[in-house]
OpenMM code with the backbone's topology and positions (N, CA, C; nanometers):
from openmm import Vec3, app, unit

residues = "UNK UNK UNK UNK UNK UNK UNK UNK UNK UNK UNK UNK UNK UNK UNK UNK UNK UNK UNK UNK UNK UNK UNK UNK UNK UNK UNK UNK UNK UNK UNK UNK UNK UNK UNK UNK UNK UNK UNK UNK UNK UNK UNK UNK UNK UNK UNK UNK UNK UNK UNK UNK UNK UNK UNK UNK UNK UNK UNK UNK UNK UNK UNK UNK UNK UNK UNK UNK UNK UNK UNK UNK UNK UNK UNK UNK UNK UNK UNK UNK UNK UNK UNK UNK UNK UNK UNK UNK UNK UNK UNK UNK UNK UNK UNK UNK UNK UNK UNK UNK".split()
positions = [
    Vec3(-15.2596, -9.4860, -2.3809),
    Vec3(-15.1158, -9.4993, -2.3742),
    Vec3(-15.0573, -9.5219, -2.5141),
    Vec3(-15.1295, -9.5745, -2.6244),
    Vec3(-15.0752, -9.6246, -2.7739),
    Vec3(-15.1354, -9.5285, -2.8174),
    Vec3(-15.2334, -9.4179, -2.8029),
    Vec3(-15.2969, -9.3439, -2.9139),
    Vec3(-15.1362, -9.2885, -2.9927),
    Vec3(-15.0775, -9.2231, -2.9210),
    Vec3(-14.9547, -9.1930, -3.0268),
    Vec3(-14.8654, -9.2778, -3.1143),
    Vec3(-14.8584, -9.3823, -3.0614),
    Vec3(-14.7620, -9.4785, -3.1755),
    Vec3(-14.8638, -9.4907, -3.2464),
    Vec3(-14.9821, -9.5319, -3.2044),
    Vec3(-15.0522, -9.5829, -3.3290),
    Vec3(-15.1259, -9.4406, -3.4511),
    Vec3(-15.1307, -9.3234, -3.3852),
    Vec3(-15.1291, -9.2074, -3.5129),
    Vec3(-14.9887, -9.1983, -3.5703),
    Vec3(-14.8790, -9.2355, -3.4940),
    Vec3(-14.7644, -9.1626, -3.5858),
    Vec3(-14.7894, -9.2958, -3.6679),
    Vec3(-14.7716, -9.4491, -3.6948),
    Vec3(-14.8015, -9.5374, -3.7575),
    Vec3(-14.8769, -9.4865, -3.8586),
    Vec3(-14.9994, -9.4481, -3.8413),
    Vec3(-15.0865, -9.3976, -3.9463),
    Vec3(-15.0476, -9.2479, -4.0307),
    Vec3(-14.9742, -9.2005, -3.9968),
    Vec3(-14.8787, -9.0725, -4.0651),
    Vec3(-14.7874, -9.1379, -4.1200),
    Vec3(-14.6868, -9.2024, -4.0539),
    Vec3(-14.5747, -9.3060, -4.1231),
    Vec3(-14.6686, -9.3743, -4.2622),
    Vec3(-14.7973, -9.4525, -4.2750),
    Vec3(-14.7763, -9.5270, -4.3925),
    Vec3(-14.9103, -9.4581, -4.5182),
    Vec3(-14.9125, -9.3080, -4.4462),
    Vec3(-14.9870, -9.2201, -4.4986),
    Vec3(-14.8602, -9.1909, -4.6003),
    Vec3(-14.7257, -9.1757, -4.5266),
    Vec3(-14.6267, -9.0847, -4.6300),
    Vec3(-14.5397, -9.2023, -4.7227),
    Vec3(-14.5724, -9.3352, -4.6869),
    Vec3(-14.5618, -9.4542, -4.7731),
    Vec3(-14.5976, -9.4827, -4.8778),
    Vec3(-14.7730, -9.4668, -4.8498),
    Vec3(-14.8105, -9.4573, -4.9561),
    Vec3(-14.8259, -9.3760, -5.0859),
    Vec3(-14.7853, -9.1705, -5.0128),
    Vec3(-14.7558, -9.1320, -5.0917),
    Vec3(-14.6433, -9.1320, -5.1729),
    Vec3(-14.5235, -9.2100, -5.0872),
    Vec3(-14.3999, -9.2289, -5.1883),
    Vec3(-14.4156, -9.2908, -5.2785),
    Vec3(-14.4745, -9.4578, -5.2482),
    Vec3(-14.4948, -9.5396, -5.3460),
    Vec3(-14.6251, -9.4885, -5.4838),
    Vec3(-14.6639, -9.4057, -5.3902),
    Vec3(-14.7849, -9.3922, -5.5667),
    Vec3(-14.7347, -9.2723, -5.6698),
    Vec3(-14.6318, -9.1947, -5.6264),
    Vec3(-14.5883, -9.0791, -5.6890),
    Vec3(-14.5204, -9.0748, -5.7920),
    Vec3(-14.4839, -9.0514, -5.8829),
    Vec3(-14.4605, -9.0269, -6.0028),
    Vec3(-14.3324, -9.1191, -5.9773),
    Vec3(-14.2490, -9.0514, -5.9362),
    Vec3(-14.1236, -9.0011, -5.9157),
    Vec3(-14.1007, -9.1503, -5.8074),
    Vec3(-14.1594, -9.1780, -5.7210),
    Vec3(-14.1337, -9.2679, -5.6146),
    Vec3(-14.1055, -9.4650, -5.6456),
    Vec3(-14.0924, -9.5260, -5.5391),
    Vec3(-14.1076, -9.6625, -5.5956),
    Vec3(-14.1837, -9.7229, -5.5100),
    Vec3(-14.1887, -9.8325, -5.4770),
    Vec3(-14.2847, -9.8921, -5.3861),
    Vec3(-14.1602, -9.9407, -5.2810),
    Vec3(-14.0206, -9.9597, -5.3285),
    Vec3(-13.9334, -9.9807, -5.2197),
    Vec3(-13.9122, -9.8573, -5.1695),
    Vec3(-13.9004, -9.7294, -5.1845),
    Vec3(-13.8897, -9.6203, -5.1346),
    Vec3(-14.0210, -9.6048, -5.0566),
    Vec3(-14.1666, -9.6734, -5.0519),
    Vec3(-14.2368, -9.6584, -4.9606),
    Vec3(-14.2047, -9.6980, -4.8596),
    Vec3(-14.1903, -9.8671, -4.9073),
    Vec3(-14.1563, -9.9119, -4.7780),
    Vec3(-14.0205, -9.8914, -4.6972),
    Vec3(-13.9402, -9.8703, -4.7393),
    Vec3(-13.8260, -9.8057, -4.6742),
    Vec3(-13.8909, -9.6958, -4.5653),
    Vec3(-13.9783, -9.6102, -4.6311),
    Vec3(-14.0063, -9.4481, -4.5941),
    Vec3(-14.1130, -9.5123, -4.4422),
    Vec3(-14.1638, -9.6516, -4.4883),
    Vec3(-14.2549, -9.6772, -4.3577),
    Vec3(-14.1915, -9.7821, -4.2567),
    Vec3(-14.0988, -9.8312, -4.2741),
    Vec3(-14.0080, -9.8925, -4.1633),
    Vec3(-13.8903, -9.8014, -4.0774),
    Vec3(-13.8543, -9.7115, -4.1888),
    Vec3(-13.7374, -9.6081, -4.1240),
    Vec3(-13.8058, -9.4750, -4.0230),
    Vec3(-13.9237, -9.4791, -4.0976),
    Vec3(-14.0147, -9.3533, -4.0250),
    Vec3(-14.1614, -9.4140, -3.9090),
    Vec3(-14.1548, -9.5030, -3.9449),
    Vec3(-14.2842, -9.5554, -3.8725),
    Vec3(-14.2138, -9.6820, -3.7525),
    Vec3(-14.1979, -9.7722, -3.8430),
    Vec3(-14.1567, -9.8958, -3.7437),
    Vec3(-14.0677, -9.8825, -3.6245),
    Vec3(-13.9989, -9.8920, -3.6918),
    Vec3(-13.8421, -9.8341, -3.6021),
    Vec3(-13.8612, -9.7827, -3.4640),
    Vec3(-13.8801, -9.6061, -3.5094),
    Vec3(-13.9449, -9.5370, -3.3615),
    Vec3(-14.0354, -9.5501, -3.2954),
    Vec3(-14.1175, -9.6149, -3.3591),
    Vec3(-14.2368, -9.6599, -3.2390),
    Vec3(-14.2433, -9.7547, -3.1990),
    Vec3(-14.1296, -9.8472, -3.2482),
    Vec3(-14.1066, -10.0008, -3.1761),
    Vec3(-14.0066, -9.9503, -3.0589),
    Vec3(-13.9202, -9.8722, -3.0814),
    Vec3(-13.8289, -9.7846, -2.9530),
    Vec3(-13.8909, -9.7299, -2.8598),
    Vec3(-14.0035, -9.6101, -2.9372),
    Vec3(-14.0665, -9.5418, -2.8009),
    Vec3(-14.1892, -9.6883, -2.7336),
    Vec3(-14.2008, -9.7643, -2.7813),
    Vec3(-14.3353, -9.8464, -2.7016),
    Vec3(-14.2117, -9.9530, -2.5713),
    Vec3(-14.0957, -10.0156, -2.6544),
    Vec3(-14.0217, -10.0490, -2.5993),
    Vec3(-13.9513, -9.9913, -2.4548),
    Vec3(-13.9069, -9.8406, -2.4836),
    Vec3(-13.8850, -9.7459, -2.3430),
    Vec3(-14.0537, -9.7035, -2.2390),
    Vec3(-14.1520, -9.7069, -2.3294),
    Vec3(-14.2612, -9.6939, -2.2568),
    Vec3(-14.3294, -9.8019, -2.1530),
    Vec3(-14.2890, -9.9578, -2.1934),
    Vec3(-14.2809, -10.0614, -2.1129),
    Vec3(-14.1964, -10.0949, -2.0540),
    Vec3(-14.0612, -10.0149, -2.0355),
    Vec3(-13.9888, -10.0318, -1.9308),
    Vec3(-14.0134, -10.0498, -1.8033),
    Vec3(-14.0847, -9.9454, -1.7247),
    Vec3(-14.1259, -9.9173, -1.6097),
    Vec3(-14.2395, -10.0581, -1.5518),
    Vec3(-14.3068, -10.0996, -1.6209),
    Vec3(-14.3616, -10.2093, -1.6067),
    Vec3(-14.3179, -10.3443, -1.6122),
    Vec3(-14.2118, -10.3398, -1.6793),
    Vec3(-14.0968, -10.4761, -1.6956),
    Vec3(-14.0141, -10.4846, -1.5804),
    Vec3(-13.9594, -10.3461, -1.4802),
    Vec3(-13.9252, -10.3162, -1.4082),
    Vec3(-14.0023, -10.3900, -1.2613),
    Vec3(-14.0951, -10.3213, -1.3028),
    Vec3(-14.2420, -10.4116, -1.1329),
    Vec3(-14.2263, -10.5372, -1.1823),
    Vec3(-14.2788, -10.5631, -1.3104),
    Vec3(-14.2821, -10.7850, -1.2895),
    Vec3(-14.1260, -10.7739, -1.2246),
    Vec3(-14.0533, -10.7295, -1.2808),
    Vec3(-13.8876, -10.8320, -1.1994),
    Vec3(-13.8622, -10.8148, -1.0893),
    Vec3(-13.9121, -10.6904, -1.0222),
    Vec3(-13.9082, -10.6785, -0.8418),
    Vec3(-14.0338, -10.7593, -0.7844),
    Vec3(-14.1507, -10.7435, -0.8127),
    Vec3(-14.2626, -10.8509, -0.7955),
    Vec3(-14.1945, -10.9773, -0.7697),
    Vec3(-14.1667, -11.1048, -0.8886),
    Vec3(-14.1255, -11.2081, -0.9321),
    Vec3(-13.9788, -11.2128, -0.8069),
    Vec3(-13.8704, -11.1505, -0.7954),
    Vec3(-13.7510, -11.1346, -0.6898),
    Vec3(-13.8532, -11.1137, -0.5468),
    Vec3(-13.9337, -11.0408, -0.5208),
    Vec3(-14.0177, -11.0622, -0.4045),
    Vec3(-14.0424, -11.2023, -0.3861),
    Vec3(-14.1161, -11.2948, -0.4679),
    Vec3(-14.1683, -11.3707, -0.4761),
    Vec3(-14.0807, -11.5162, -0.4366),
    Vec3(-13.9526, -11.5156, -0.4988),
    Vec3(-13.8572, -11.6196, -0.5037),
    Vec3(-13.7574, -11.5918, -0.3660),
    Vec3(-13.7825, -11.4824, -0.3406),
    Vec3(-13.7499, -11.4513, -0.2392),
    Vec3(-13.8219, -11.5105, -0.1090),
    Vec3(-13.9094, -11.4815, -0.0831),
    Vec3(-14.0612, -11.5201, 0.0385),
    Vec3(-14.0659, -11.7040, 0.0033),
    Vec3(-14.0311, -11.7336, -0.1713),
    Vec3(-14.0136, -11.8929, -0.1368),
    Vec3(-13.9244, -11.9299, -0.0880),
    Vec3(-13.8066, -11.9252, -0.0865),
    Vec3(-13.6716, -11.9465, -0.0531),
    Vec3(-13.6905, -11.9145, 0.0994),
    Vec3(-13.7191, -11.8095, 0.1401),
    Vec3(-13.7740, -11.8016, 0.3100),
    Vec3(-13.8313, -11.9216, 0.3771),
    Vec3(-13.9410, -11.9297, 0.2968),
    Vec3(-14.0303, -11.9952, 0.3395),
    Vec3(-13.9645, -12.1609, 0.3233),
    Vec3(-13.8649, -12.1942, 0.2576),
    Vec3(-13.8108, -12.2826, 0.2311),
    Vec3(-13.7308, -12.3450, 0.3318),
    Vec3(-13.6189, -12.2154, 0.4003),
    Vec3(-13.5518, -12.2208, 0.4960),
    Vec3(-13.6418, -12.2658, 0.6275),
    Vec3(-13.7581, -12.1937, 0.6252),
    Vec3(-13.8194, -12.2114, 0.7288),
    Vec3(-13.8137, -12.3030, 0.7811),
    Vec3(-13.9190, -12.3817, 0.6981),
    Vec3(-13.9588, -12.5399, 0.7118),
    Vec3(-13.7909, -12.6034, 0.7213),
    Vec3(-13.6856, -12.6257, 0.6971),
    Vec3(-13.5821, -12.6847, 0.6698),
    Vec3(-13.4989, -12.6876, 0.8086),
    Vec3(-13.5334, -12.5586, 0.8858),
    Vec3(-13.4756, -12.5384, 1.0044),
    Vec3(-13.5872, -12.6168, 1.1083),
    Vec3(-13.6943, -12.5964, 1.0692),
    Vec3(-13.7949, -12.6683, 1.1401),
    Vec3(-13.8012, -12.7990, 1.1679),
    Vec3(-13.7499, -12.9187, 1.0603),
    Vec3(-13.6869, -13.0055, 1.0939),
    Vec3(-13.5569, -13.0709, 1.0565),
    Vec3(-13.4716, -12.9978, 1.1704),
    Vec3(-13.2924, -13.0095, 1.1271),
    Vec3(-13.2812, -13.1590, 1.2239),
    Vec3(-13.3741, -13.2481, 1.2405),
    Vec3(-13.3627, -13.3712, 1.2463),
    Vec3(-13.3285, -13.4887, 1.1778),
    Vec3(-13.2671, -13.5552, 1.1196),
    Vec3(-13.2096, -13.5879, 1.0047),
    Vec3(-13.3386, -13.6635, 0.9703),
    Vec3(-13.4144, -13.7291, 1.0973),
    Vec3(-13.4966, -13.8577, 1.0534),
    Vec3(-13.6414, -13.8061, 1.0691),
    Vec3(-13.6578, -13.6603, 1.1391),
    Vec3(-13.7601, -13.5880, 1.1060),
    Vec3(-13.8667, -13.5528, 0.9873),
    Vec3(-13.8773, -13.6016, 0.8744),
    Vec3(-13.9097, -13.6101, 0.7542),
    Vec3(-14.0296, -13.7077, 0.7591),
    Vec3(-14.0312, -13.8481, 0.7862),
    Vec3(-14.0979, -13.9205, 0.8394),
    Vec3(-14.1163, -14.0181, 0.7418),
    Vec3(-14.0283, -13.9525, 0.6309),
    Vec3(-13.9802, -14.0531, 0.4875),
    Vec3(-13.8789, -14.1905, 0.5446),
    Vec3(-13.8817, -14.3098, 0.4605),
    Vec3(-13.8430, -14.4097, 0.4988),
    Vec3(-13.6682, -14.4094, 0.4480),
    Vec3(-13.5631, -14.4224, 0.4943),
    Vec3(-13.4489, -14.3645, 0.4475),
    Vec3(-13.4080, -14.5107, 0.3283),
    Vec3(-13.3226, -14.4119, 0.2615),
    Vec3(-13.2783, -14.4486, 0.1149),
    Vec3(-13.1754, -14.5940, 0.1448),
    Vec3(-13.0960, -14.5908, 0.2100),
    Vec3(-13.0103, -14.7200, 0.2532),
    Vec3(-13.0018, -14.7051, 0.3741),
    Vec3(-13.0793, -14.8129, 0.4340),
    Vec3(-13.0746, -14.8663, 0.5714),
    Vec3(-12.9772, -14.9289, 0.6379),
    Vec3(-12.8615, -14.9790, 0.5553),
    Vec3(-12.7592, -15.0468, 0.6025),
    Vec3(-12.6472, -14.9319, 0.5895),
    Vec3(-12.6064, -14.9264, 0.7081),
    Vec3(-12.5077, -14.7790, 0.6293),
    Vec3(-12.3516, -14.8976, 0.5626),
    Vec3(-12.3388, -14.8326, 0.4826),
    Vec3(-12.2118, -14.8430, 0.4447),
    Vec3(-12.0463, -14.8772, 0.5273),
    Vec3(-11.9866, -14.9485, 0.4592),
    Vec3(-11.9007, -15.0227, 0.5573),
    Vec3(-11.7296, -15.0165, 0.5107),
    Vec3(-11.6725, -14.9046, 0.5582),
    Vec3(-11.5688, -14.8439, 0.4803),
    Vec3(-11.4289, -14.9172, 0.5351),
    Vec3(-11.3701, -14.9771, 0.4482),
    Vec3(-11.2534, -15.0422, 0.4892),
    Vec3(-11.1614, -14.9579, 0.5423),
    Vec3(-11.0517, -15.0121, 0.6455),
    Vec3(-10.9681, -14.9376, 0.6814),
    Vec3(-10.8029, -14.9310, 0.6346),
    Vec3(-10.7909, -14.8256, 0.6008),
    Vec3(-10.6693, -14.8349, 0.5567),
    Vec3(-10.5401, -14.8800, 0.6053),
] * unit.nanometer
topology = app.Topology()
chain = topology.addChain("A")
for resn in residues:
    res = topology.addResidue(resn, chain)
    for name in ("N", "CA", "C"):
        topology.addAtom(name, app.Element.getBySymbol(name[0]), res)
């Protein structure tokens, strides 16, 4: 699946290095010549090439939070008893609201 980014990479800093060693060239004109020609597009094409797979984890993961949240309701309807829990309640004295 990378054999191509990783040959054009190796063409990209093939023509780097010939900028930078050439008479005429600089070593910033290499590297220019290997980020504008190398980096760049093959950080784009690898980026659109893992799309489709970034795509499955987020429907996977939405499956997933999904079936918990189900499974959440489940149990929740299962005991719509207030005292069903079998936990000891938080204030035992209820509260004692003056009247207006």
């Amino acid at each position: 699946m990378y054999l191509i980014p990783m040959a054009w990479i190796y063409v990209a800093l093939m023509m780097a290095i010939a900028e930078a060693t050439n008479s005429n060239g600089t070593v910033l004109g290499g590297i220019m010549t290997f980020v504008l020609y190398g980096l760049l597009p093959v950080g784009l094409v690898v980026y659109l090439m893992g799309s489709s797979s970034r795509r499955k984890t987020i429907k996977a993961r939405e499956a997933a939070e999904l079936e918990a949240y189900r499974a959440a309701q489940a149990q929740a309807s299962a005991s719509s008893h207030p005292d069903a829990s079998g936990h000891a309640p938080t204030d035992p004295i209820a509260p004692v609201r003056k009247e207006p």
